[in-house]
C-alpha positions in Angstrom: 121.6 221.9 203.2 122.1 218.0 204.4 119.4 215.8 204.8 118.6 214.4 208.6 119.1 210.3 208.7 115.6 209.8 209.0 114.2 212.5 206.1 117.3 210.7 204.3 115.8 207.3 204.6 112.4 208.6 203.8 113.4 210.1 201.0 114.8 206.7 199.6 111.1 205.1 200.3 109.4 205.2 197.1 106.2 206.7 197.0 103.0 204.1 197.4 101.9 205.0 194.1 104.8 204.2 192.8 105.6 200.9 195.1 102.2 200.4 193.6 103.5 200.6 189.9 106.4 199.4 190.0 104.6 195.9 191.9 102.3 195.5 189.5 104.9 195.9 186.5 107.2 192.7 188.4 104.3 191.0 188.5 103.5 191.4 184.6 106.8 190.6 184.2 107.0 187.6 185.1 104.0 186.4 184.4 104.9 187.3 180.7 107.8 185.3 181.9 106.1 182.6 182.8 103.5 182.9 179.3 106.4 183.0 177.4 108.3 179.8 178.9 104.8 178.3 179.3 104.4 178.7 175.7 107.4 177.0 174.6 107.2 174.3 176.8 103.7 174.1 175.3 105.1 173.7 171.7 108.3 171.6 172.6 105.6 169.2 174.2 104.1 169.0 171.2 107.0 168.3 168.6 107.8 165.7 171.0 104.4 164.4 170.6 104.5 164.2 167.0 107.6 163.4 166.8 107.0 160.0 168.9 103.8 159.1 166.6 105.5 159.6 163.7 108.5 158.0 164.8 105.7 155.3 165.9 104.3 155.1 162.9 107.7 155.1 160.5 109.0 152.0 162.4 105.6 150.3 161.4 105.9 151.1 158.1 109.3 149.5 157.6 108.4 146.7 160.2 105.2 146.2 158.2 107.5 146.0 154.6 110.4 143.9 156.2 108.6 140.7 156.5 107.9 140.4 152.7 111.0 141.9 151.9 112.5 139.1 153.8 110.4 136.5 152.3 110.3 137.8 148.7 114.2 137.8 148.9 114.7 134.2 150.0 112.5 133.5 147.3 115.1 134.9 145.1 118.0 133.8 146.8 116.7 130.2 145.7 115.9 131.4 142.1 119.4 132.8 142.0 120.9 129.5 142.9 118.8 127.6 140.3 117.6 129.8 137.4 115.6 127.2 135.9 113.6 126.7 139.1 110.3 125.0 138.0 106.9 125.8 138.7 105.7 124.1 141.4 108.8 124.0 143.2 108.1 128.3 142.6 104.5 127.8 143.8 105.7 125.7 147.2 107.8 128.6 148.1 105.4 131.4 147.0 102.7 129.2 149.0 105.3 129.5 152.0 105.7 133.1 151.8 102.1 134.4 151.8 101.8 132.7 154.9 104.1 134.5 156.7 103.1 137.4 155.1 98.8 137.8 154.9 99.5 140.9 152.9 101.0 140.0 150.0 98.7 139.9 146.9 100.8 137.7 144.8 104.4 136.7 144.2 105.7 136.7 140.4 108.7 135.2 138.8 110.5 137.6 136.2 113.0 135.8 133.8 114.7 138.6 132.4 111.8 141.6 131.8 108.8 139.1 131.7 106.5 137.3 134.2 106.9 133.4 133.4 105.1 132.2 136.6 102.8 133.8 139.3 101.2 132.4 142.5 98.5 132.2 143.0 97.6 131.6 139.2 93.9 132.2 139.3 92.8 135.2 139.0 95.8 136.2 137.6 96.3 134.4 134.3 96.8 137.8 132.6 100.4 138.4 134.3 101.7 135.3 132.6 104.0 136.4 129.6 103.4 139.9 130.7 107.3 142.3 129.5 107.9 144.5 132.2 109.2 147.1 129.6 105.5 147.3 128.3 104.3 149.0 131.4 105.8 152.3 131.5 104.8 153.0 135.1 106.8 150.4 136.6 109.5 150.0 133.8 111.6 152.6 134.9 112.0 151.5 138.5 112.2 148.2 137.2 115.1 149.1 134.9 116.8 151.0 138.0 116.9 147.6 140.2 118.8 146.1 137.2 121.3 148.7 136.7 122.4 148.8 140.4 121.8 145.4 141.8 119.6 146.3 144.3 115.9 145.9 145.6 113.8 148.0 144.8 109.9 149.3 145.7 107.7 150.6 142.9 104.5 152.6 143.7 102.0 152.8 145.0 101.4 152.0 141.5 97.8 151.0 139.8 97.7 147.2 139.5 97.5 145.5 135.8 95.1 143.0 137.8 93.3 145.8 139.8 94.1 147.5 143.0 96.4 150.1 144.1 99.7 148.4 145.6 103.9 148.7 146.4 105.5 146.3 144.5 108.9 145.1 146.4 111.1 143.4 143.6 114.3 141.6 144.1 116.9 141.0 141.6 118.6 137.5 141.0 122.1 136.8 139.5 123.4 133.4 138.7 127.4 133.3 138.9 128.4 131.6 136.2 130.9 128.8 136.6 133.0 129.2 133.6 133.7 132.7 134.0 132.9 133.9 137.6 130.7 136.3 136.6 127.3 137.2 137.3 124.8 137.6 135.3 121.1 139.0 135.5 118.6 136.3 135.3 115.5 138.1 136.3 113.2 139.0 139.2 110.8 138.3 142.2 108.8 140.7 142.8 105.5 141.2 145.3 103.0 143.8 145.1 101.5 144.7 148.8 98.6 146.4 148.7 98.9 149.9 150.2 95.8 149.9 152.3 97.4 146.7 153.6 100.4 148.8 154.7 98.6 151.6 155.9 96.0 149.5 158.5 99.0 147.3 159.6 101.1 150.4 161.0 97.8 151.9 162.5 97.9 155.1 160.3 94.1 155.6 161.4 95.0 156.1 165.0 97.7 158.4 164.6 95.3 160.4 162.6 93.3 161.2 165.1 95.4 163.5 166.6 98.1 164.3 163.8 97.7 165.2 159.7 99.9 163.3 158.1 101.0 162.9 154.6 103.3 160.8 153.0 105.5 161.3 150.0 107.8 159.6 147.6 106.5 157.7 144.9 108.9 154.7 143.6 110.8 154.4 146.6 111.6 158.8 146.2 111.9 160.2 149.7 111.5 163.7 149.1 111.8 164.2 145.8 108.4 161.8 145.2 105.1 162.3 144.8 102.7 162.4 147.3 101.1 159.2 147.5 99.3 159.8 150.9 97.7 162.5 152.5 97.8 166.3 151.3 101.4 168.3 149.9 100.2 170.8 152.3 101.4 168.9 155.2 105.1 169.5 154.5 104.4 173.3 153.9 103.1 173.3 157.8 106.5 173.0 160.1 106.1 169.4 160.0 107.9 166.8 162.1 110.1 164.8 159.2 110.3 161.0 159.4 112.5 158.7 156.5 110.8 155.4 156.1 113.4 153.1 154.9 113.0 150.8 152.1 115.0 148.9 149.4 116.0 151.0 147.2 115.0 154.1 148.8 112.6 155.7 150.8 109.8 157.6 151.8 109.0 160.4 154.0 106.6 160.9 156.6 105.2 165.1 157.6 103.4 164.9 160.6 101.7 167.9 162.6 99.1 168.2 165.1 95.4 168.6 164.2 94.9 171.5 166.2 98.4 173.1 164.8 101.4 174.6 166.2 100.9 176.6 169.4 97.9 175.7 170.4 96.9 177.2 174.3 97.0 174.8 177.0 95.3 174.4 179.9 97.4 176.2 181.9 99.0 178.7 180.0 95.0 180.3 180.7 95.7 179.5 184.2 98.9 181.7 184.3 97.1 184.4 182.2 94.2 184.7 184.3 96.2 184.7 187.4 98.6 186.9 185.9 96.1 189.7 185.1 94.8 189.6 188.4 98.1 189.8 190.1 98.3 192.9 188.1 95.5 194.6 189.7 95.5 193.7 192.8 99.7 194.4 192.6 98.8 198.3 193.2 96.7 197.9 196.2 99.0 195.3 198.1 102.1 196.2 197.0 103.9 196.6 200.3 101.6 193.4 201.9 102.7 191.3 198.9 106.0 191.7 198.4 107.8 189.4 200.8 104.5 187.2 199.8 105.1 187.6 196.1 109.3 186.6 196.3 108.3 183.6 198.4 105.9 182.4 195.8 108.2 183.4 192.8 111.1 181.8 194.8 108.3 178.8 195.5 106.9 178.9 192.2 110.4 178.8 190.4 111.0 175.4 192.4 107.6 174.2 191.8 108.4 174.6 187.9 112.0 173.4 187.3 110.8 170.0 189.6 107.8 170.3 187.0 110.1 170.4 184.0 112.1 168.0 185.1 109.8 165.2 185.8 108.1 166.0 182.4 111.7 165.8 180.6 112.0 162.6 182.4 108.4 161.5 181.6 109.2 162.0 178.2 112.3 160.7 177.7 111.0 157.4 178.6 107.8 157.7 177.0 110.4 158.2 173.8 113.0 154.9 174.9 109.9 153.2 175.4 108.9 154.1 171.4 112.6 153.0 171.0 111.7 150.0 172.3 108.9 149.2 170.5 111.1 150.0 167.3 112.8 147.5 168.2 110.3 145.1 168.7 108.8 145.9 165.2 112.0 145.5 163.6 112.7 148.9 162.8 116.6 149.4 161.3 119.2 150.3 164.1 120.4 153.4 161.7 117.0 154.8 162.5 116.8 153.7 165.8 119.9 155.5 166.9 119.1 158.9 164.7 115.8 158.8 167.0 117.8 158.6 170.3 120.3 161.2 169.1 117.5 163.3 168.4 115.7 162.8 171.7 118.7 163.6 173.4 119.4 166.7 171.7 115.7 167.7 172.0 115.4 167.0 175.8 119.0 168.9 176.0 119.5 172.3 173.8 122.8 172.8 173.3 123.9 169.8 173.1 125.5 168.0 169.9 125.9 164.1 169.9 127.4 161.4 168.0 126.7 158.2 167.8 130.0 155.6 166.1 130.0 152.1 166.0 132.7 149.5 166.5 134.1 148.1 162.6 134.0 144.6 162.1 137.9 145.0 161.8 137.9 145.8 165.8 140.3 148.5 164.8 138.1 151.8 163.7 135.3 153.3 164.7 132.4 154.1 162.1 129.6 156.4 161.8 126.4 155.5 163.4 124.0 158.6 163.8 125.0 162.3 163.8 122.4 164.3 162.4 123.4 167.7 164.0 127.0 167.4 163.3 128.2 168.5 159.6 128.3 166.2 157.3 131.6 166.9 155.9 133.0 166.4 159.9 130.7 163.1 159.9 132.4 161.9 156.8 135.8 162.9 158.1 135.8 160.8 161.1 133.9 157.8 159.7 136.6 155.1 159.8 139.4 156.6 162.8 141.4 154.8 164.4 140.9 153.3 167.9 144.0 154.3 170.2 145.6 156.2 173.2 145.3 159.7 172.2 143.3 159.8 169.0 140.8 161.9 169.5 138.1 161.7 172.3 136.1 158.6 170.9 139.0 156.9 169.4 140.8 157.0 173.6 137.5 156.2 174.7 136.7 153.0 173.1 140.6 152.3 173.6 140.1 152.5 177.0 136.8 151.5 177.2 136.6 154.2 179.8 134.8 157.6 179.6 137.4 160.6 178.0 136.7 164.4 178.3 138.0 167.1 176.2 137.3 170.6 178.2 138.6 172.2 174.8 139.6 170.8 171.7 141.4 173.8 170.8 144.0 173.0 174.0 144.1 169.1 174.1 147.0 167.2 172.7 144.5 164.0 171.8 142.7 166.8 168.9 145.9 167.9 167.0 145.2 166.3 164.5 141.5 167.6 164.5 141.4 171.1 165.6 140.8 172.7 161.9 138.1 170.3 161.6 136.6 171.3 164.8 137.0 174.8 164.2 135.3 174.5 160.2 132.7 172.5 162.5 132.4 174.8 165.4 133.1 172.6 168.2 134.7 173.1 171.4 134.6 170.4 173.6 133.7 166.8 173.2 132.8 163.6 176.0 132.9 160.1 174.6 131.3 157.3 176.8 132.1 154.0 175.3 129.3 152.0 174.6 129.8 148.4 176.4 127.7 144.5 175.9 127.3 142.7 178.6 130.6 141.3 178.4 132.1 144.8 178.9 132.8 144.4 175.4 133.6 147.7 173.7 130.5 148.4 170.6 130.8 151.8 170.2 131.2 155.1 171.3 128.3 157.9 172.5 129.8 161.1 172.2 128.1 165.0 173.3 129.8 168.2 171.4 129.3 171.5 172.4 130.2 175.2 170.9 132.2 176.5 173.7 134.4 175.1 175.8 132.9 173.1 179.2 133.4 170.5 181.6 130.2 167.8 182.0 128.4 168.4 185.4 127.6 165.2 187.6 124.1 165.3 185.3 125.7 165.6 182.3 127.9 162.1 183.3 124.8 160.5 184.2 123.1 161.1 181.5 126.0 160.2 179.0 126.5 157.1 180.8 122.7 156.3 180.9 122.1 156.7 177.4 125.5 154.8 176.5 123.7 151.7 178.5 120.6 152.3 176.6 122.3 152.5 172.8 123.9 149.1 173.9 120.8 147.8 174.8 119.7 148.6 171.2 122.7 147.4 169.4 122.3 143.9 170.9 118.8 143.8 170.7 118.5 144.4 167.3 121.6 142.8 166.0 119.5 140.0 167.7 116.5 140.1 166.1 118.3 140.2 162.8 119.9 137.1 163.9 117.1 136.1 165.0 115.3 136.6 161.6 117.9 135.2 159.3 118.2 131.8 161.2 114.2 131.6 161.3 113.9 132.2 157.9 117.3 130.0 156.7 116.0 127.3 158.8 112.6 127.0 157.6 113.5 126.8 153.6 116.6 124.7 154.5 116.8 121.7 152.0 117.6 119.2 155.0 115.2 118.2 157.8 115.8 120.2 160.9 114.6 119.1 164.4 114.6 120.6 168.1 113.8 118.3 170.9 113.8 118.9 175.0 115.9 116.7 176.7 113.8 113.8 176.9 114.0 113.9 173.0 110.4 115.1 173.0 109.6 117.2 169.5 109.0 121.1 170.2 110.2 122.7 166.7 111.0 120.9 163.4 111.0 122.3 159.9 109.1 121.6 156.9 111.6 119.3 155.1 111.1 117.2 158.6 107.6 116.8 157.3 108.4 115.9 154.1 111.1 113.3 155.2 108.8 111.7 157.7 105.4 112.1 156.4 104.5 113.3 159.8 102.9 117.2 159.5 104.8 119.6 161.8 101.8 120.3 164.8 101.5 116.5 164.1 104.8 115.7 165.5 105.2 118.4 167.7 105.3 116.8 171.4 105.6 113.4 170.6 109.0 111.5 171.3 111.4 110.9 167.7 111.9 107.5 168.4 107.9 106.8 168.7 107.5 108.5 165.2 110.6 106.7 163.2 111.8 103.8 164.9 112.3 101.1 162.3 113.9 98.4 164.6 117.0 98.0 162.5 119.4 99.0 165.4 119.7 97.1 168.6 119.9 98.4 171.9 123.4 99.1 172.5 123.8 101.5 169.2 121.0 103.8 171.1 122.8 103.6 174.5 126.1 104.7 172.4 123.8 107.4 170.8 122.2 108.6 174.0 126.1 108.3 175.9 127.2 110.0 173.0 125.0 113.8 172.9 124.2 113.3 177.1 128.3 113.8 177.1 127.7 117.1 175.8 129.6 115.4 172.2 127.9 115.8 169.0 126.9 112.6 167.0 127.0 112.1 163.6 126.1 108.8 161.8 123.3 107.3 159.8 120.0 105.4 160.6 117.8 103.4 159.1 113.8 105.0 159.8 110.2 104.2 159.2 108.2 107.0 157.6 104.5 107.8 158.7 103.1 105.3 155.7 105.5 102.3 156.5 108.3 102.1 154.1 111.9 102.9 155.1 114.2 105.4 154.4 118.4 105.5 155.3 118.2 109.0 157.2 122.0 110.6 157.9 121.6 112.5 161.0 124.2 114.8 163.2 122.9 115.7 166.6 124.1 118.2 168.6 123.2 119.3 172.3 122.6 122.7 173.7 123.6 123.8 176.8 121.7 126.5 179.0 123.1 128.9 181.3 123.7 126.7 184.2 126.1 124.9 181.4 123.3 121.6 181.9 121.9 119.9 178.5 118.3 121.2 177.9 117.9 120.6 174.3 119.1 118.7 171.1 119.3 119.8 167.5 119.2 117.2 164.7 119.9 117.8 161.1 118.6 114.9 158.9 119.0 113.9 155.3 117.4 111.0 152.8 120.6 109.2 151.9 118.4 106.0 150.9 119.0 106.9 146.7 121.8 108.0 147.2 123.8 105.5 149.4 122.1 102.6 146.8 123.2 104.4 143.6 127.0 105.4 144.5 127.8 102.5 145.9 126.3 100.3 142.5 127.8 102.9 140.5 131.0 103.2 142.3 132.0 99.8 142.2 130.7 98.6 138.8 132.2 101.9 136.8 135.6 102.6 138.6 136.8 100.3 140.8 137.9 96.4 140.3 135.5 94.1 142.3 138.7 91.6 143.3 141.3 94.7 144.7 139.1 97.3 145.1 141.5 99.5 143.1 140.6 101.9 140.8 139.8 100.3 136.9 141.0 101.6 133.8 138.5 104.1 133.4 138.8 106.2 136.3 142.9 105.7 135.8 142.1 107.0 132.0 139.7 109.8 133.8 142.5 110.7 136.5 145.4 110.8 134.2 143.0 113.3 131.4 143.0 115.4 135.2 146.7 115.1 135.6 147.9 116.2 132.0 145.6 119.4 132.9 147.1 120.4 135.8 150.3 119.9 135.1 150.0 121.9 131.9 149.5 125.1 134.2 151.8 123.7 136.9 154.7 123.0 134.5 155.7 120.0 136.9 156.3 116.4 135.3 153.9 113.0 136.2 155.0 109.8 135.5 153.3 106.5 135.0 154.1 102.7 135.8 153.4 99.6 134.0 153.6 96.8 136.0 154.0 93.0 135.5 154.0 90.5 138.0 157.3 88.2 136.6 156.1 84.8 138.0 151.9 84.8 138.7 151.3 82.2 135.8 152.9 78.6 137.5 151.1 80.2 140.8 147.6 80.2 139.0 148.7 76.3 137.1 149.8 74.9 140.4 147.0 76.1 143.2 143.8 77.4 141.2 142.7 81.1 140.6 141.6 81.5 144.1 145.0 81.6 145.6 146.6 83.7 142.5 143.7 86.3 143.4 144.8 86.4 147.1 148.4 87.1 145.6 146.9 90.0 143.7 145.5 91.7 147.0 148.7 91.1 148.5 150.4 92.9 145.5 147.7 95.3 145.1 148.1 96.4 149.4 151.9 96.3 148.7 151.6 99.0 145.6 149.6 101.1 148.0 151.7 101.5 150.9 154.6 102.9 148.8 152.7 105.9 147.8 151.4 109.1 148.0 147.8 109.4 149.3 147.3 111.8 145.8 148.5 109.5 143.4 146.8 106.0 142.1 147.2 103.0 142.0 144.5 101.0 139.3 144.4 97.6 138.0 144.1 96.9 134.4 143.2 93.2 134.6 145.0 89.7 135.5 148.8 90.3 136.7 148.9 94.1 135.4 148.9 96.8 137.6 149.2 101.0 136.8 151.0 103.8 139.2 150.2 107.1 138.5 152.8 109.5 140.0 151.1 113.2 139.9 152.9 116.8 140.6 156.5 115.3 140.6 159.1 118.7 139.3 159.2 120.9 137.1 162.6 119.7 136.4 163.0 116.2 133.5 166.0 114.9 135.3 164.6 115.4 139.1 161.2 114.0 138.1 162.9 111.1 136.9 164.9 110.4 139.7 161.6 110.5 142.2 159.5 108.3 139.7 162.6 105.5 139.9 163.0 105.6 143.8 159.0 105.1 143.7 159.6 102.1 141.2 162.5 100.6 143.3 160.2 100.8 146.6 157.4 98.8 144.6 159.7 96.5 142.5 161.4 95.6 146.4 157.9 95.5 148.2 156.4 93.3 145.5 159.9 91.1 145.4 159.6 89.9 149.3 157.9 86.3 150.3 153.5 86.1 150.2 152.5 84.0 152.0 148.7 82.9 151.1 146.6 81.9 154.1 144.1 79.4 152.2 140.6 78.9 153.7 140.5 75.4 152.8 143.2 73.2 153.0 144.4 71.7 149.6 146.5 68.4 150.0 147.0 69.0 153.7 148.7 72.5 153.2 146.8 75.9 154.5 149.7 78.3 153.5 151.3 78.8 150.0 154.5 80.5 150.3 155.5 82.2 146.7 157.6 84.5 145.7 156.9 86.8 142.5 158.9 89.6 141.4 157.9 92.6 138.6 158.8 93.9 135.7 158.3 98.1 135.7 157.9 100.4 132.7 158.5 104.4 133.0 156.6 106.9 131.1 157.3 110.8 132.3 154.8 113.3 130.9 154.4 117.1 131.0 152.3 119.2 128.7 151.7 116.2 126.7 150.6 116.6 123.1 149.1 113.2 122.7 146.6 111.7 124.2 146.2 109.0 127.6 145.9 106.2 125.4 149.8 106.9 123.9 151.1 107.2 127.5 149.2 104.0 128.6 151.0 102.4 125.7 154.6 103.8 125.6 154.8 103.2 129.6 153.2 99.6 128.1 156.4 99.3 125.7 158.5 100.4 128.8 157.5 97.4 130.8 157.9 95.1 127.9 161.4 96.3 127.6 162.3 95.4 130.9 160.6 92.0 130.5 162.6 91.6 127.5 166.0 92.7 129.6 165.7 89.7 132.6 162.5 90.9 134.1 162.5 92.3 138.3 164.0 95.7 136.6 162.4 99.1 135.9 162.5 100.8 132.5 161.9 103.8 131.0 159.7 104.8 127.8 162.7 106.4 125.4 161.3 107.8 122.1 162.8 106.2 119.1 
C-alpha cells in the first residue's frame, strides 16, 4: 500500500517527543562543545601566563647577573694584561665596579688557587691568603673554570665571611711573549648575594600568582640542586625557563597557584546556561530551533572574533615581554627561542626556525628551533646562501620570501628530502629577515607535516614576525655595543671627552679627571677651553683647530694645558667630529694623553744615548745596537749585509785653514749627502771627527750579488761626497762668506752573513778595509779580505 504525499510527509516529521530529545541532546552537545574548547582555552591562557612571568623573570635573572659579569670580567681583562697588577691599582677598579654594581659583596684577586687581595679589605681580612682548593664546596667549580677557560658561577654557596651568595669567577691568562702561549695566572671572582638576585628580578611579585622553584646548583641546569623553592614544582607540568650564565645555567619551573585547569568565570557561565538550554530544549524545541542555529551561527562568530583578539592580545602582551628582554639585556639566543615559541603556541601546527646570517655573509647559522630535531638543526647549521639551496638558503639569496608547497616535489630540497622525511617535514616558507637597510640578517622560516600553501594570514604573520626578529637582532646587537663601548670607555687608560658643538663638556671619563684634576659632574657643562687653557698658543693655532674639526676633518696634535691646581701638563689630543642624521656637526670626541714625561725623557734620552748632537746621525751605540739586530735577522733570512767605513780624504787642511766651525758644516753636508744615497731601512751613524758608518741590511742571499749592490751603494757615496761644498759662513772671515772645498773618501767593505764573531770584529775588519784603500791613493772603495 503507498503512502499519500501528505501522510508521506507526516510520516517524515519526527514526533514532538522526539524533536524534543533530539533538541535538547544538540544543545548538550554543543555546549560540551563549547566546555570542552572553553576549557582549553582556559588552560592555554594560562601556560601563556606563566610562560610570560617566567620568561619575565629569567631575563631578570640574567640581566640582573650580566652587569657584574661584565664588570668582574674587565676586571680580569686588566689582570690578564698585567699579572702583577698591584693593590691599589686592584682596589681603584674593584672601587669602580661595585658602583656600577650595588650588589656585589666583594671583588677578590686569585693568583693561581689563592686570594692575594680583596676589596673592600675590612671585614674581610680572613680571605687574604685563603687556597681555593681548601674549600671543597667551591673547589670543584673552581677547578672546572681552569680546565676549560671559561667563566664560571659557583653556588649559591655558604660564604667563608657569612652569607649565602653566587660567586661569578673569571679566569685570566697572560700570553707569554717568548713562546706565545698562555698561561693560567689566576682569578677574579665576585660573590653576589642571592637575595640580592632574587629582589632585583622581582621574584616576590611573580610569586604571587605562580610557585616557582629554581634548580641548578654551581651553574647545573637540570641536573642541579634545588637552590630555590620546592623539587615539587618540576613534578607539577611546569612551564620550563633556562637562565643563562657563564658557565652554565639554571632553570626556572613555574606553575600557577591555583594549578592547572582551574574554572573560569565563564566556563560557569557556559555550564549554567548550557544545563538550562537542556531543559528548556524539550519544551521549545520546534520555537527554538531556527532561534538556537542563529545563536550557534551568532555565537560561533562571537567566539572565533573572541579568540582572535585574545590571540592578538596576547601575542603582544608576549613581544612586549620581548621587549622588555631586551631592555634588560637578556641574550638574543633566548630572546628568539621565546618568539619561536610564542609563535608556535599562538599557532598549533606550526614548526619554525629561526637562522642567522654568518659573519662570513656566505651561510646561514642556527638561531632558535626548539621544535625541530636536533639532528635536522645540526644538519643545516652552516648552508649555504644561493639560488636553489633550499628554502632559507633562496630566501636570504633573494632577500625575498620563498615557498616550498612540498619538499618531497621541489627541485630547491634534493639535496634535503631524506632529512625532511627522518624529520617529518613537508613544506617549508622562509621570510628573510631584513635591517633597515634592507640588509639581509637572517631567515624566519614555518615547517609543517603535510604538504600546504600559506594563506594571506599565514604571509602576514611570517612577514610580521620577520619585522619583529629584526627589530630584536639590531636592538640587542646594540645594546651589546652599547655595553662594550660604555664599559671600554670608562676603564680606558687615556682621557676621553664628549663635547656639544659649542665645545661645551656633556660626558668625559675618569682618566679625564685624573688628567685635569677637575671631577667628572665638576666639568660636566662647562666649556674645555675655560677648564685648561694655559695661554701657550696664540690665536691663530685655535682658529686652525676650530677650521680644522668644523670641516668635518679630524685633528690631531699636541697642547700645552693647565690642570685644576695650576701646574702644566703637554696633553696630545686627537679630536674628531660627529655628524648627526642631517649629515650637520653636533658633537666632538677628544682623546687625550699626558705626554709631559714622556716628550722630556725621549727627547733627553734620545739625543744624549743615540744620536750625534752635530749631524743628528745615529752614534756608535745604536749603530752597535742596529747591527747586533741585523746579524739576527739575517741568520734566519740567509741574506748578506754589508758595512762601510768611511774617511773623509781631505777634512784636516779644511779644519787648519777656516776653524772647526766651517769643518762641522762640511760634516752636515757629508752627513745629508750619505743619506740621500740610501735606503730608508739602512743607517747611516757617525763615529766621531771625519768618520762616518753605512750599514747596508737584507742585501741577497747570494756573496757575489750582495757584493755587487754594497759597491754600487759605495760608488753613489764616494761620487756624492766627491762633488764641490760649498760652506755658507754666518760671519764673514777676511771678507769671504762662502768656502768652496772639495773633499773626497776613502771606503772600506765588510759583507756579513751568519756571522760567528761579534759587531766589534766587523766594525774593525770594514776599519782595516778603509785603511786599505787609504793606503792604495785614497777616493777608492775596498773590501775586508780575510788573510
Amino acid at each position: 500500500m503507498k503512502l499519500t504525499g501528505q501522510a508521506l510527509e507526516l510520516h517524515r516529521i519526527p514526533s514532538p517527543r522526539l524533536s524534543a530529545l533530539a533538541a535538547a541532546l544538540i544543545v548538550l552537545a554543543v555546549m560540551l562543545t563549547i566546555d570542552t574548547f572553553e576549557r582549553k582555552q582556559a588552560m592555554q591562557n594560562q601556560r601563556l601566563y606563566v610562560l610570560e612571568r617566567a620568561s619575565v623573570l629569567r631575563a631578570r635573572l640574567e640581566a640582573a647577573i650580566s652587569t657584574p659579569v661584565s664588570t668582574t670580567r674587565a676586571i680580569a681583562v686588566v689582570y690578564a694584561a698585567h699579572p702583577d697588577l698591584p693593590e691599589d691599582e686592584f682596589s681603584i677598579l674593584a672601587e669602580q665596579a661595585r658602583t656600577s654594581s650595588p650588589g656585589i659583596l666583594n671583588i677578590a684577586l686569585f693568583r693561581d688557587t689563592v686570594i692575594c687581595c680583596v676589596y673592600p679589605r675590612k671585614g674581610n681580612e680572613k680571605l687574604v691568603g685563603l687556597d681555593i682548593r681548601g674549600l671543597p664546596g667551591q673547589w670543584p667549580a673552581y677547578r672546572n673554570m681552569m680546565d676549560t677557560h671559561r667563566p664560571m658561577v659557583a653556588g649559591p654557596l655558604k660564604l667563608v665571611e657569612g652569607g649565602e651568595a653566587v660567586v661569578v669567577r673569571i679566569p685570566a691568562y697572560h700570553a707569554d711573549t717568548a713562546s706565545g702561549k698562555e698561561r693560567f695566572i689566576g682569578a677574579v671572582g665576585t660573590p653576589i648575594l642571592f637575595d640580592s638576585l632574587l629582589r632585583e628580578a622581582g621574584i616576590s611579585d611573580t610569586e604571587k600568582n605562580l610557585i616557582v622553584a629554581i634548580r641548578g646548583r654551581d651553574g647545573r641546569g637540570h641536573d642541579g640542586e634545588i637552590i630555590y623553592g620546592s623539587s615539587g614544582a618540576f613534578t607539577a607540568e611546569p612551564v620550563l625557563q633556562q637562565v643563562a650564565l657563564p658557565g652554565g645555567s639554571w632553570e626556572i619551573a613555574a606553575y600557577p597557584r591555583s594549578g592547572w585547569g582551574a574554572s573560569s568565570p565563564a566556563l560557569g557561565i557556559i555550564r549554567a546556561l548550557g544545563g538550562l538550554l537542556c531543559l528548556l530544549a524539550a519544551v521549545l524545541a520546534y520555537m527554538l530551533a531556527g532561534h538556537l542555529r542563529r545563536r550557534a551561527e551568532n555565537e560561533q562568530r562571537l567566539h572565533e572574533s573572541e579568540a582572535q583578539l585574545k590571540q592578538r592580545s596576547a601575542e603582544l602582551t608576549q613581544q612586549n615581554a620581548v621587549l622588555e628582554m631586551i631592555t634588560h639585556n637578556a641574550g638574543l639566543p633566548g630572546i628568539l627561542k621565546m618568539m619561536v615559541q610564542l609563535v608556535e603556541l599562538h599557532h598549533p601546527g606550526a614548526l619554525c626556525s629561526i637562522m642567522l646570517l654568518d659573519r662570513d655573509g656566505l651561510h646561514l647559522r642556527h638561531g632558535a628551533a626548539p621544535s625541530l630535531p636536533d639532528f635536522y638543526n645540526r644538519t643545516v647549521d652552516g648552508i649555504t646562501i644561493g639560488e636553489g639551496v633550499g628554502c632559507c638558503g633562496t630566501a636570504a639569496y633573494r632577500g625575498e620570501r620563498a615557498v616550498i608547497e612540498n619538499i618531497q616535489a621541489h627541485p630547491w630540497c634534493e639535496n634535503y628530502r631524506k632529512l625532511a622525511r627522518q624529520a617529518d617535514l613537508q613544506s617549508c616558507w622562509s621570510q628573510p629577515i631584513k635591517d633597515n637597510d634592507g640588509r639581509v640578517l637572517g631567515t624566519f622560516a614555518i615547517y609543517r607535516h603535510h604538504p600546504a600553501t600559506p594563506q594571506p594570514g599565514e604571509i602576514a604573520l611570517i612577514e610580521e614576525y620577520a619585522a619583529l626578529i629584526a627589530l630584536v637582532i639590531e636592538r640587542t646587537r646594540t645594546a651589546e655595543v652599547l655595553r662594550l663601548h660604555d664599559a671600554a670607555l670608562n676603564v680606558a687608560a687615556n682621557a676621553i671627552v664628549i663635547t656639544d658643538r659649542q665645545a661645551r663638556i656633556i660626558w668625559a671619563n675618569q682618566a679625564f679627571a685624573r688628567l685635569t684634576g677637575y671631577e667628572v659632574e665638576e666639568a660636566i657643562g662647562h666649556h674645555c677651553g675655560s677648564l685648561s687653557k694655559s695661554g701657550h698658543h696664540d690665536r691663530q693655532f685655535y682658529e686652525a683647530l676650530w677650521q680644522t674639526i668644523l670641516s668635518g676633518h679630524v685633528w690631531h696634535g699636541e697642547l700645552v694645558n693647565r690642570r685644576k691646581d695650576g701646574t702644566l701638563y703637554h696633553d696630545e689630543t686627537t679630536i674628531t667630529p660627529i655628524r648627526g642624521k642631517d649629515g650637520e656637526i653636533t658633537h666632538f670626541v677628544a682623546v687625550k694623553g699626558d705626554i709631559t714625561a714622556r716628550k722630556t725623557s725621549e727627547e733627553h734620552l734620545k739625543n744624549l744615548a743615540f744620536y750625534d748632537p752635530l749631524t743628528q746621525l745615529p752614534n756608535r751605540r745604536l749603530l752597535i745596537d742596529r747591527l747586533g739586530q741585523t746579524l739576527v735577522v739575517g741568520k734566519r733570512s740567509g741574506r748578506y749585509g754589508a758595512l762601510m767605513f768611511l774617511d773623509l780624504d781631505n777634512f784636516k787642511p779644511l779644519n787648519d785653514e777656516h776653524g772647526h766651525d766651517v769643518g762641522d758644516l762640511l760634516l752636515i753636508e757629508a752627513a745629508q749627502r750619505i743619506s740621500h744615497c740610501v735606503r730608508e731601512e739602512d743607517t747611516v751613524a757617525r763615529f766621531g771627527g771625519d768618520e762616518f758608518v753605512v750599514m747596508l741590511k737584507d742585501l741577497d742571499a747570494d756573496k757575489a750579488v750582495s757584493a755587487m749592490q754594497a759597491n754600487g751603494v759605495a760608488e753613489k757615496i764616494r761620487a756624492a761626497l766627491a762633488e764641490p761644498y760649498r760652506l755658507e759662513l754666518l760671519q764673514a772671515e777676511d771678507g769671504e762668506t762662502v768656502v768652496e772645498h772639495r773633499c773626497t773618501s776613502s771606503i772600506g767593505i765588510v759583507l756579513f752573513v751568519n756571522q760567528e764573531s761579534d759587531r766589534e770584529n766587523i766594525l774593525r775588519w770594514a776599519d782595516i778595509a778603509m785603511y786599505k784603500a787609504k793606503a792604495g791613493g785614497r777616493n777608492r772603495i775596498c773590501f775586508y779580505e780575510p788573510v
